[in-house]
C-alpha positions in Angstrom: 0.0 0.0 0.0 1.3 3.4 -1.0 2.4 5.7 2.2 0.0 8.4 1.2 -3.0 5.7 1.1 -1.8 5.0 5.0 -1.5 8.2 5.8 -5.1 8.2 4.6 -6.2 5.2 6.7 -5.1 6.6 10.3 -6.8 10.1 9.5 -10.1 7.9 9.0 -9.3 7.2 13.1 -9.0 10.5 14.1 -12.2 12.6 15.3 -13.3 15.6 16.2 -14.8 14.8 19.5 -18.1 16.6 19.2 -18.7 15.9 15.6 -19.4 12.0 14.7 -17.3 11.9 11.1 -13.5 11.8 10.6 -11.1 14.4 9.9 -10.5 13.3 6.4 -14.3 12.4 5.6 -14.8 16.2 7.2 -12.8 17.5 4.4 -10.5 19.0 7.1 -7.2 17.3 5.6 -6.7 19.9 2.5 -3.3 18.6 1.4 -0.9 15.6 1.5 2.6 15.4 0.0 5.2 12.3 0.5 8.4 13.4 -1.1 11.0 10.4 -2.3 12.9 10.0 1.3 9.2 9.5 3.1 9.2 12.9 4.8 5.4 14.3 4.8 3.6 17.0 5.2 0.4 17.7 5.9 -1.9 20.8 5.4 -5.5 20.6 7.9 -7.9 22.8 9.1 -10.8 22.8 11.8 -14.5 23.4 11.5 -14.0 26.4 13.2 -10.3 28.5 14.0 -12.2 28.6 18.0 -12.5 24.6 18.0 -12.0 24.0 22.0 -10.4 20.2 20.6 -8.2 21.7 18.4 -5.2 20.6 20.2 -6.5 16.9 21.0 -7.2 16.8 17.0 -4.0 18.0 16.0 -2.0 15.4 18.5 -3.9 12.5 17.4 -3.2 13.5 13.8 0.5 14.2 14.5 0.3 11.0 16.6 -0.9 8.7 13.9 0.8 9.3 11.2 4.8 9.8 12.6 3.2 6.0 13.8 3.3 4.7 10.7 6.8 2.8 10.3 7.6 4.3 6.6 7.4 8.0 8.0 10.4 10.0 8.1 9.5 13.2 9.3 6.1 14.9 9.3 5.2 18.5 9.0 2.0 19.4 10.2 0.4 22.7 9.3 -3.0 24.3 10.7 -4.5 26.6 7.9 -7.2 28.7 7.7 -7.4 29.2 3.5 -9.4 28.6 2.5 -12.0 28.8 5.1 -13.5 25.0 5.7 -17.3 24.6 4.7 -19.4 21.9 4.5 -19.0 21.6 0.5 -15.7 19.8 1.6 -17.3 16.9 3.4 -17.5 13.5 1.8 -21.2 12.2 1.0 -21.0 9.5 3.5 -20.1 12.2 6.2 -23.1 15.0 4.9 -25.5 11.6 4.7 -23.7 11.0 8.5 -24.8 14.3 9.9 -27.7 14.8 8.3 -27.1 17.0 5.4 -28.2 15.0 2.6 
C-alpha cells in the first residue's frame, strides 16, 4: 500500500470529538505530499479557528501518522485558506450528519 493511502487510513481514526465523522471524511485534511525520502507533510484545518479540541485533534493526527513505520519526518500545518465549509465533506459524512 502506498504511504499516502496509509496516511489516509489513520486520519479515518482521528475525530473531532463533538462531531461524529473523521477528519478526512470532514474535508478537514486539504493537502498531502510524501516526497521520495518518506518525509510528509500535511496541510488541515478545523470546522472552526475557536474549536475547544483543536489541540487533542491536531496530536492525534500528529500522533498517527509519525506512527506509521515508513514515515520519516512529518510536517503538520493548521491553515485557515481557505475557510473550511461543508462543501468539503464526503457524502457518507453530509448523509452522516444529516445533510443529505
Amino acid at each position: 500500500m502506498p504511504l499516502e493511502e496509509k496516511i489516509v487510513k489513520v486520519l479515518r481514526t482521528v475525530y473531532d470529538p463533538e462531531i461524529p465523522v473523521d477528519v478526512y471524511d470532514l474535508g478537514l485534511i486539504y493537502k498531502i505530499e510524501v516526497d521520495e525520502q518518506n518525509n510528509v507533510r500535511v496541510d488541515m484545518t478545523l470546522t472552526a479557528p475557536n474549536c475547544p479540541a483543536a489541540d487533542f485533534i491536531m496530536e492525534d493526527v500528529r500522533m498517527k501518522i509519525e506512527g506509521i513505520e515508513e514515515v520519516k519526518s512529518l510536517d503538520l500545518q493548521l491553515v485557515f485558506e481557505p475557510e473550511w465549509g461543508r462543501d468539503m465533506m464526503s457524502e457518507e459524512a453530509k448523509l452522516e450528519l444529516g445533510f443529505l
